[in-house]
Backbone bond lengths (Angstrom), bond angles and torsions (degrees), N, CA, C in turn:
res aa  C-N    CA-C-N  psi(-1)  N-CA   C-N-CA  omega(-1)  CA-C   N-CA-C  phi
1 X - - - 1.465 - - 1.518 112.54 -
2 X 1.601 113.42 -4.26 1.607 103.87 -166.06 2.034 96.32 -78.54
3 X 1.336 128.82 -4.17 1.525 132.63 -162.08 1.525 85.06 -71.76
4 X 1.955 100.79 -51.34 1.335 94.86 -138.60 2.341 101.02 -87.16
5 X 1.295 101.45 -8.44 1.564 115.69 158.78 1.125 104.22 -44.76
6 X 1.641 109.14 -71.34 1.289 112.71 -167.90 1.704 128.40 -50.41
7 X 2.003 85.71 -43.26 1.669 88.76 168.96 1.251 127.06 -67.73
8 X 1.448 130.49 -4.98 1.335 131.34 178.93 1.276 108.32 -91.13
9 X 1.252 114.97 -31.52 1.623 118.73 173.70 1.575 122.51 -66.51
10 X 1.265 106.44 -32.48 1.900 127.61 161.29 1.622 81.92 -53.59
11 X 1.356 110.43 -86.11 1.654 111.02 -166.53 1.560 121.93 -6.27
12 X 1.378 103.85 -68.93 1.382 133.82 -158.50 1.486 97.49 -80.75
13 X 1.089 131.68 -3.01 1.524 139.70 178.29 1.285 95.23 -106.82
14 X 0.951 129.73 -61.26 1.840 126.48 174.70 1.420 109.47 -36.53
15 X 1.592 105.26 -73.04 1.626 129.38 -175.54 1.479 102.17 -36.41
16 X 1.784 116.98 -35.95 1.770 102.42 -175.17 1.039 117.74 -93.58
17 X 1.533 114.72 -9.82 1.219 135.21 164.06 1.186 121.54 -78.68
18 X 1.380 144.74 -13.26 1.089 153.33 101.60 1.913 133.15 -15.22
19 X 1.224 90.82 -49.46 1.539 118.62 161.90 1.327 110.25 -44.71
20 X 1.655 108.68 -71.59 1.082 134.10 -170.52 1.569 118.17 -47.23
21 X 1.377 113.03 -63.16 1.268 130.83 -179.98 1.720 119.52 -59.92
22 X 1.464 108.10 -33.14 1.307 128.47 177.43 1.479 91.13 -59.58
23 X 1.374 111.50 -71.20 1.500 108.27 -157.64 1.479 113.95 -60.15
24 X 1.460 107.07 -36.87 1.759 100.28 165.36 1.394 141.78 -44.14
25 X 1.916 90.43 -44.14 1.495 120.66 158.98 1.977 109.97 -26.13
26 X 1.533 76.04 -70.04 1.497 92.40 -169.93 1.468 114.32 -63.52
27 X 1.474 126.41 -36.61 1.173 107.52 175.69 1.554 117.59 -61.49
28 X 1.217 116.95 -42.50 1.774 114.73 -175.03 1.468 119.77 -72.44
29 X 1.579 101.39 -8.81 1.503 98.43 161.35 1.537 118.66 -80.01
30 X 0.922 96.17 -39.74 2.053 111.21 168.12 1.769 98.22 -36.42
31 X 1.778 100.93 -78.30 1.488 107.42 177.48 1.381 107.43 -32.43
32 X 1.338 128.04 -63.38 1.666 119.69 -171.97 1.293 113.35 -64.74
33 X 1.628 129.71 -22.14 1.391 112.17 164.41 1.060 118.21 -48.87
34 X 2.053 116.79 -49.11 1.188 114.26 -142.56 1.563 95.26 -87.41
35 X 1.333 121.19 -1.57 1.669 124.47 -178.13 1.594 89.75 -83.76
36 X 1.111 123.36 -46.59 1.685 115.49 -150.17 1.840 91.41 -83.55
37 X 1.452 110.88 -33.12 1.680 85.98 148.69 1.322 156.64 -23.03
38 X 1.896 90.86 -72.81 1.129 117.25 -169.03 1.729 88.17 -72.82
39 X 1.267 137.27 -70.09 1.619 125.25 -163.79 1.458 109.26 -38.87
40 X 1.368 120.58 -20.93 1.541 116.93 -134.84 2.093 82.25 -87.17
41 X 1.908 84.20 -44.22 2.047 92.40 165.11 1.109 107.19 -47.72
42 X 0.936 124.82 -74.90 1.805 121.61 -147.93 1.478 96.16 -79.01
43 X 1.212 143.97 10.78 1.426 135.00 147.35 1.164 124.12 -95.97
44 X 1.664 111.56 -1.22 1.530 114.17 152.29 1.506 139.59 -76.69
45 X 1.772 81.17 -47.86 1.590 113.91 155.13 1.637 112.68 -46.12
46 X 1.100 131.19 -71.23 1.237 143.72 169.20 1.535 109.80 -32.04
47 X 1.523 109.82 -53.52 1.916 87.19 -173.92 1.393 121.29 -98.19
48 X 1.819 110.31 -0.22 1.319 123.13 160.88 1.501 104.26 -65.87
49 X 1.536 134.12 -69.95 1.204 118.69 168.66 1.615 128.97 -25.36
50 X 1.619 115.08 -25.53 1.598 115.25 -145.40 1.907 72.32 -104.11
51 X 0.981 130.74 -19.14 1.017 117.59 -142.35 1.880 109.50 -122.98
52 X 1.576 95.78 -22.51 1.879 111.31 166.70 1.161 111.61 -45.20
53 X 1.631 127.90 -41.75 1.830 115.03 -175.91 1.119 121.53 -56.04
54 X 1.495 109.90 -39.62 1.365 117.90 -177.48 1.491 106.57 -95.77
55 X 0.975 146.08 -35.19 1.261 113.56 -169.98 1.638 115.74 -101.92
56 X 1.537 106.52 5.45 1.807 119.76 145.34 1.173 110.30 -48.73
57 X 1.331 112.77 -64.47 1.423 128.05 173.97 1.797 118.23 -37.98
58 X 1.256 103.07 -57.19 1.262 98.85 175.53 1.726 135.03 -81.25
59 X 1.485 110.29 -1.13 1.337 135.47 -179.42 1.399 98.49 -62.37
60 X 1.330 95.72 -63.31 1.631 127.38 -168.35 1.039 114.75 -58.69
61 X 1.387 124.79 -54.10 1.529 114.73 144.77 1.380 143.83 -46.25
62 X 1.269 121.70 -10.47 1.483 145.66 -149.47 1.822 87.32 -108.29
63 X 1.611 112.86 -49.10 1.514 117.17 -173.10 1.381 110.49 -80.51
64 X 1.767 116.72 -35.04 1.597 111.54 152.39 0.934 123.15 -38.39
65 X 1.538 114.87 -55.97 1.675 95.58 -163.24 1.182 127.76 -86.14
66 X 1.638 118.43 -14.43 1.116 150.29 -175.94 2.220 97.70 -77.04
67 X 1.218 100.64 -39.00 1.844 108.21 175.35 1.741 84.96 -60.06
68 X 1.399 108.91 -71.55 1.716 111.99 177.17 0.657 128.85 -34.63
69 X 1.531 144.09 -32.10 1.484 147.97 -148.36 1.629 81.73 -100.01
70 X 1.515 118.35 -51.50 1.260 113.80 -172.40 1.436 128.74 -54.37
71 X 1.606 100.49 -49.64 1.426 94.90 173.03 1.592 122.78 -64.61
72 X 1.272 108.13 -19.56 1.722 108.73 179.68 1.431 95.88 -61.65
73 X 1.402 119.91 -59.20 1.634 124.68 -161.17 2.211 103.54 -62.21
74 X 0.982 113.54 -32.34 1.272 104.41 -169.85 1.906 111.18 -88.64
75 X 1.620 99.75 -7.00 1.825 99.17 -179.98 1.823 75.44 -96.15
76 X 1.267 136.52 -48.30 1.597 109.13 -172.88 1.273 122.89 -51.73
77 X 1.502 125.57 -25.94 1.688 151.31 157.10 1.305 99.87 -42.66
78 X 1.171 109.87 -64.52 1.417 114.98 163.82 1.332 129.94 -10.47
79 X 1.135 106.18 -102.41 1.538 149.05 139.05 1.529 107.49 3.27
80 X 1.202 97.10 -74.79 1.639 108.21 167.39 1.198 121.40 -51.71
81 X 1.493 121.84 -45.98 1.442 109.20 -178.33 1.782 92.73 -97.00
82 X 0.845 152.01 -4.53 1.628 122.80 154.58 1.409 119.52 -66.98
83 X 1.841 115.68 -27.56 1.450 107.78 163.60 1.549 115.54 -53.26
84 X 1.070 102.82 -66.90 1.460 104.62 -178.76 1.246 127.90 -58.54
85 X 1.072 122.56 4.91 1.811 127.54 160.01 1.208 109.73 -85.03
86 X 1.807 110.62 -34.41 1.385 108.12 -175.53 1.162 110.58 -83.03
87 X 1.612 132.23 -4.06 1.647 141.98 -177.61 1.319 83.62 -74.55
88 X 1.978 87.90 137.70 1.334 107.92 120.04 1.622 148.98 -165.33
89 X 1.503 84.32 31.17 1.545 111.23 170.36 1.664 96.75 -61.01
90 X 1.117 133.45 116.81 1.797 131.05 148.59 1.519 103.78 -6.31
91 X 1.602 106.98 -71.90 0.961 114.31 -173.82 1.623 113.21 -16.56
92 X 1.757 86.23 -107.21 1.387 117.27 160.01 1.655 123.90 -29.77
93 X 0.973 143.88 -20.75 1.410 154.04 138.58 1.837 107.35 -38.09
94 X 1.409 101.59 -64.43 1.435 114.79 162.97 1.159 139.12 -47.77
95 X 1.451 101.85 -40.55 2.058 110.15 165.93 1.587 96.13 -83.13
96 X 1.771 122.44 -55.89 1.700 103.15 -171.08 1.816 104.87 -61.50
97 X 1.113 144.67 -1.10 1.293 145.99 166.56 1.832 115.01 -44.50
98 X 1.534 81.58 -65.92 1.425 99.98 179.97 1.125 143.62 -80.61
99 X 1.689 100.77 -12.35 1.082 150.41 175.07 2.351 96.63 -72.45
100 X 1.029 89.84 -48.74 1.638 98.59 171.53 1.532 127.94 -80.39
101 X 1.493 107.04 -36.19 1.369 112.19 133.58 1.304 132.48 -16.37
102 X 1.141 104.14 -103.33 1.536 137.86 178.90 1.841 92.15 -25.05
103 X 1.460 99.40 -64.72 1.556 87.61 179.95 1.848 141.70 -93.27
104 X 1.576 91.91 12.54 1.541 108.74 135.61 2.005 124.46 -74.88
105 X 0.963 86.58 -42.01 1.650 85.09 175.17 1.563 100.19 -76.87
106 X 0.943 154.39 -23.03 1.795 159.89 177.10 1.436 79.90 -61.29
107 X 1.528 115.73 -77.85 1.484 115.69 -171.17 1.277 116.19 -30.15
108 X 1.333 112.69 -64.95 1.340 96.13 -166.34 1.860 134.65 -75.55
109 X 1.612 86.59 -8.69 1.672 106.14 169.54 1.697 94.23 -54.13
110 X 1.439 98.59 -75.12 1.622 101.20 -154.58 1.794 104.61 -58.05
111 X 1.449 146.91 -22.15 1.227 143.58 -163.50 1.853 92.00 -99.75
112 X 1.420 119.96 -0.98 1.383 123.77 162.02 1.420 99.00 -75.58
113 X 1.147 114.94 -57.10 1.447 117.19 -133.36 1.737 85.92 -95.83
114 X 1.622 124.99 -4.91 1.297 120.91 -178.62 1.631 102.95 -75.13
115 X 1.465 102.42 -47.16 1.279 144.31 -179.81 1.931 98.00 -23.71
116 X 1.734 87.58 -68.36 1.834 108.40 -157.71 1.703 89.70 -70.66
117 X 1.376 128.48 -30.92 1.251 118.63 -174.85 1.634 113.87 -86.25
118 X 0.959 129.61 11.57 1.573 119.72 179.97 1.541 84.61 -122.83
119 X 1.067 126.26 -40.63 1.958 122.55 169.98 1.744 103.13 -38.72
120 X 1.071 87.60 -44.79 1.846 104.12 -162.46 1.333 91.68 -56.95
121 X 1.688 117.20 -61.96 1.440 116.25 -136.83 1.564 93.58 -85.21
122 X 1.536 126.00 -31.59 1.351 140.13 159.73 1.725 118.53 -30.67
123 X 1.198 87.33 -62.67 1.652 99.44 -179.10 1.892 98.58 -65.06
124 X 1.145 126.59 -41.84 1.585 122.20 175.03 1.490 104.74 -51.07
125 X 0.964 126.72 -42.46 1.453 137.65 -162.67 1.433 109.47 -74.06
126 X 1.495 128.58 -46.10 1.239 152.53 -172.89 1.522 96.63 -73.11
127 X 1.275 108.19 -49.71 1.942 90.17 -177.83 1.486 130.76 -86.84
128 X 2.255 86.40 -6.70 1.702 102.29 178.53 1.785 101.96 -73.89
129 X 1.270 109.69 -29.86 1.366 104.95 176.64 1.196 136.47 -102.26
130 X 1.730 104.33 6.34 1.846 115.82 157.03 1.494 100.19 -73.07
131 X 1.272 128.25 -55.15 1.390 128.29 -176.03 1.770 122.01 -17.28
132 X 1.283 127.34 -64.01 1.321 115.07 173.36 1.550 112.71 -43.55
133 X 1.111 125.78 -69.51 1.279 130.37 177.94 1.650 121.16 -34.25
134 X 1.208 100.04 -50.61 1.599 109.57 174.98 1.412 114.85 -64.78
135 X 1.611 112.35 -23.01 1.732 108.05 -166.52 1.554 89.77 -87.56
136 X 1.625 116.33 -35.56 1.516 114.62 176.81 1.646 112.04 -60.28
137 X 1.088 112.24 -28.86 1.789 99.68 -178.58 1.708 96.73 -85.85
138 X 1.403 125.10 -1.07 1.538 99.85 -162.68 1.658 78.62 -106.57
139 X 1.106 130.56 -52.49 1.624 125.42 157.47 1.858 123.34 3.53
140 X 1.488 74.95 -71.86 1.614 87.89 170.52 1.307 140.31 -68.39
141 X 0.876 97.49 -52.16 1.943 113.33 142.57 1.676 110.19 -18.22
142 X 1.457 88.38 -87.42 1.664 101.58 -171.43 1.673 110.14 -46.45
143 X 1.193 106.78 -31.61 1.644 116.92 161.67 1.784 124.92 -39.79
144 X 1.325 74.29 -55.65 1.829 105.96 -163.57 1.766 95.49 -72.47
145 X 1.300 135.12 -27.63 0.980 153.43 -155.48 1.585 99.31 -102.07
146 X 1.101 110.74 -56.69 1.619 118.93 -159.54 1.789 98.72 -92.55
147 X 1.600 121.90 -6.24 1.569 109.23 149.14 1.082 121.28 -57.28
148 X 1.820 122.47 -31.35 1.165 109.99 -158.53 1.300 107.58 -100.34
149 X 1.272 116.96 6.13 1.478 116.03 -151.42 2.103 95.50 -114.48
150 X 0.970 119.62 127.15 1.614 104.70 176.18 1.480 106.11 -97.24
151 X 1.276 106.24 148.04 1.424 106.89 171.59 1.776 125.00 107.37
152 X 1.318 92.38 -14.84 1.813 119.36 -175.39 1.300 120.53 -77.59
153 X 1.338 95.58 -55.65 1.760 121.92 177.60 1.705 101.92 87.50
154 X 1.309 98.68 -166.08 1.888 99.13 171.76 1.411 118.94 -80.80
155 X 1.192 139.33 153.50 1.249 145.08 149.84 1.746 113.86 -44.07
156 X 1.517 114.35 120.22 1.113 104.13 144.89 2.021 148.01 -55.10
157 X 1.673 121.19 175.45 1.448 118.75 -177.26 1.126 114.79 -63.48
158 X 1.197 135.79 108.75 1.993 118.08 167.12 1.322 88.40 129.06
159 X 1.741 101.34 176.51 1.365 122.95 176.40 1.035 113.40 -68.54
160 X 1.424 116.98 -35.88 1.880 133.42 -146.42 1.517 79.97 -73.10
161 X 1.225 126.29 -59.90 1.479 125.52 -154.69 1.325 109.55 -91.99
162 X 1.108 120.43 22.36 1.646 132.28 166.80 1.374 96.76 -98.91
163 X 1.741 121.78 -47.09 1.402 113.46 176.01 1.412 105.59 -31.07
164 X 1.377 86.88 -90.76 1.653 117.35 -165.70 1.408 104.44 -22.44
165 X 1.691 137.52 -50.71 0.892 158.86 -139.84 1.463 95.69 -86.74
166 X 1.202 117.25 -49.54 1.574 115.29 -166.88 1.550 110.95 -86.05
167 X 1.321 110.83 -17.34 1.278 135.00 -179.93 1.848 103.40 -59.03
168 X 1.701 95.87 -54.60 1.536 96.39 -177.18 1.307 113.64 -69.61
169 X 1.726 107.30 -35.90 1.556 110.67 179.62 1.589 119.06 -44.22
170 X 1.327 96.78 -59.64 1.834 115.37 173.26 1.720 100.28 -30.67
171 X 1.660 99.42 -63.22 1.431 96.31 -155.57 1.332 120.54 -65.99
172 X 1.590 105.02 -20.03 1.859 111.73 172.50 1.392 101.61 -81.32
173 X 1.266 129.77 -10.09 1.319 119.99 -171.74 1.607 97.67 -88.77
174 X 1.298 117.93 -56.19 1.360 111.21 -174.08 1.612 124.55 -49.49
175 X 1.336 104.55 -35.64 1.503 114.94 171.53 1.296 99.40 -53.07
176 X 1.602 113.40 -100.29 1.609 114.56 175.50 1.406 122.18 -17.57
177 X 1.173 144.76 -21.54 1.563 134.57 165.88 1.345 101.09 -92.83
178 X 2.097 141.81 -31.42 1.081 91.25 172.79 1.617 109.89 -100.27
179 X 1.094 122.94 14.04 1.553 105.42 161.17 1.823 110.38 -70.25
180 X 1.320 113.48 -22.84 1.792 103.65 176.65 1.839 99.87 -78.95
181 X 1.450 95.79 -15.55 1.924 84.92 -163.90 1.953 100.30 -79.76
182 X 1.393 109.29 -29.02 1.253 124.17 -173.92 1.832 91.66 -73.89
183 X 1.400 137.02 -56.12 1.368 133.22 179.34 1.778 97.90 -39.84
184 X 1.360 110.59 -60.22 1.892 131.29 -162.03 1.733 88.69 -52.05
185 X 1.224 121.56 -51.24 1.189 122.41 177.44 1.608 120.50 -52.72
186 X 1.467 124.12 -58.44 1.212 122.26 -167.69 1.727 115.28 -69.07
187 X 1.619 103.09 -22.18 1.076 135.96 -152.51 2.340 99.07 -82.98
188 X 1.057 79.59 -57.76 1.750 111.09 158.66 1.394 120.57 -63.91
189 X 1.292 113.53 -40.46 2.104 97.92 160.63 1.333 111.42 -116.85
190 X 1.632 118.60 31.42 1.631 117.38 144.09 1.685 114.47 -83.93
191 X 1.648 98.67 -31.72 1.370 94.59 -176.29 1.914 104.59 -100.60
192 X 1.399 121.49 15.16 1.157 104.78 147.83 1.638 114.44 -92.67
193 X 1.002 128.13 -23.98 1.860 135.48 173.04 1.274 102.13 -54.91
194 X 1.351 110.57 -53.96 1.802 109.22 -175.64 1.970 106.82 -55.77
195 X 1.475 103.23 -69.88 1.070 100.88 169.56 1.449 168.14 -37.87
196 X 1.625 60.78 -34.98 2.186 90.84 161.06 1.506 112.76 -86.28
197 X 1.183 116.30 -26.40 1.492 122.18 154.65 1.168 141.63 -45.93
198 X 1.604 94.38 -48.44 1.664 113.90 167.42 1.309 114.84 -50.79
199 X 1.867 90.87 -59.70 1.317 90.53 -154.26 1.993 115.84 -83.25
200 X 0.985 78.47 -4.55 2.068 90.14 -166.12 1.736 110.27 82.82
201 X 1.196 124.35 7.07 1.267 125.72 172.66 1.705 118.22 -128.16
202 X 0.928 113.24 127.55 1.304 122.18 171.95 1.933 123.40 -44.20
203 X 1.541 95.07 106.77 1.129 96.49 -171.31 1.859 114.18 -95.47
204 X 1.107 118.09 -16.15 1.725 144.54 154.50 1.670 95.81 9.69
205 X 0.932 134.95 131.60 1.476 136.13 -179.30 1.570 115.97 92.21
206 X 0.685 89.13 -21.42 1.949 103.74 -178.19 1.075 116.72 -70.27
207 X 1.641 137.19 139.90 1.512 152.57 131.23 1.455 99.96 -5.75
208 X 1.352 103.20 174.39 1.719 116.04 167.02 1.521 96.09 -71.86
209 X 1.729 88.15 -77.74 1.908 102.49 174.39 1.078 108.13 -16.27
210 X 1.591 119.66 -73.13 1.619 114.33 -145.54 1.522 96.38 -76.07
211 X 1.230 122.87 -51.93 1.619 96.77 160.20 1.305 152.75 12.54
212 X 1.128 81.28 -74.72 1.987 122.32 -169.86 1.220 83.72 -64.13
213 X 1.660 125.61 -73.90 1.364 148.62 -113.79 1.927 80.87 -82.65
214 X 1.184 127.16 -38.06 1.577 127.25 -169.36 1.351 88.75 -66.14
215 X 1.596 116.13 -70.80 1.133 122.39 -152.73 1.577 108.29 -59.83
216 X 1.225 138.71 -12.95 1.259 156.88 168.79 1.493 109.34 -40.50
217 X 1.736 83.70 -76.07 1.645 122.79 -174.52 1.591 102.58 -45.60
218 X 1.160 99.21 -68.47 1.352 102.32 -162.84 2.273 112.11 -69.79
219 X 1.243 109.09 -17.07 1.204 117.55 159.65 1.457 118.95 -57.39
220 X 1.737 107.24 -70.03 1.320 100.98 176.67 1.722 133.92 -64.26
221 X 1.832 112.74 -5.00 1.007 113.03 -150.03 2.031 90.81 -107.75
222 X 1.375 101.59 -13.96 1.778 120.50 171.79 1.810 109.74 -29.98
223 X 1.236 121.86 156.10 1.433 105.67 171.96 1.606 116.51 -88.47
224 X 1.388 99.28 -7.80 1.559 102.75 179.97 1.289 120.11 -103.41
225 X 1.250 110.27 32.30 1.829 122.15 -158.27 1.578 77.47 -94.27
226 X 0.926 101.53 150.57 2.103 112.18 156.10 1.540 94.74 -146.45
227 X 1.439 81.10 126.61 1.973 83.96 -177.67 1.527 105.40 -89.53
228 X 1.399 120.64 152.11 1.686 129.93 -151.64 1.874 94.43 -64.04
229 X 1.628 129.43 -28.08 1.163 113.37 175.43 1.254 137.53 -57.44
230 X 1.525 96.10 -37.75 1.919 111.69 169.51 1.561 117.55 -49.52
């Protein structure tokens, strides 16, 4: 029984080695979340920058014409109520009435819609000037990221070069997990060979663990097993 000791002890050296590699696995997938984050920012960042000239531009126009629309609607207010001072058929009192109406409710359309356009162009402004700050925390990040990572170097200034940057990160990252996934592999049908050995049955499909865990079973459960307490 000391072959098959020994072979369980190979096992259990694989199995942590298995352990081992898994958990590495897992950390650099973490790292590539927190990269495919960070790019996913600075490619927002990036086309808001590419994209502020023009649609500053068009805000601003949006609150012109909307200032315009207003002043047209408040000289027709106007208009309306000097007719109707000068009414005084019932009648006609009655149409310039509504006639004054009509362009109180105009008013308040267009001082809505002045309203939604300086919100608009406001809110553009508010995220044009979170932006430095945000490219500095994604900066740092990519920093914080690219200590751990060899082979990357630092992140360049700006969004643009946060792309690029995370782009390479990704691509060293993907390598490095499957060269550990290709180790997890070889690592995983040494300890099904051992196991299937042990046990006389094909263990092929199996975990490290569950592996082990047969070849265990069926060790301690042998008639010639003597467990180390006896």
């Amino acid at each position: 029984m000391v072959v098959d000791e020994r072979a369980l002890t190979d096992l259990r050296i694989l199995v942590a080695r298995d352990a081992e590699l898994a958990g590495q696995a897992e950390q650099l997938r973490e790292l590539d979340a927190r990269v495919a984050a960070l790019r996913s920012a600075a490619e927002t960042v990036d086309r808001f920058v590419a994209a502020y000239p023009a649609d500053d531009v068009a805000r601003r126009e949006a609150v012109r014409d909307a200032e315009a629309g207003l002043a047209r609607r408040r000289a027709e207010l106007g208009d309306a109520e000097a007719a109707f001072a000068q009414t005084r058929d019932d009648d006609d009192r009655a149409h310039a009435q509504r006639a004054v109406d009509r362009a109180h409710d105009h008013i308040a359309v267009a001082e809505a819609a002045l309203t939604r356009g300086r919100e608009t162009h406001d809110e553009l402004e508010r995220q044009a000037s979170a932006l430095p700050a945000l490219v500095l925390e994604l900066e740092a990040e990519a920093a914080t990221i690219g200590r751990e990572l060899a082979g990357v170097g630092s992140p360049g200034v700006g969004p643009r070069s946060l792309v690029d940057w995370a782009s390479r990160a990704h691509a060293e990252l993907f390598v490095a997990v499957g060269h550990i996934d290709t180790q997890r592999e070889r690592t995983i049908r040494e300890v099904n060979e051992l196991a299937s050995m042990l046990t006389g049955e094909p263990t092929y499909g199996s975990t490290a663990v569950q592996a082990f865990a047969r070849a265990e079973r069926y060790w301690t459960s042998s008639p010639g097993h003597v467990s180390e307490s006896r």
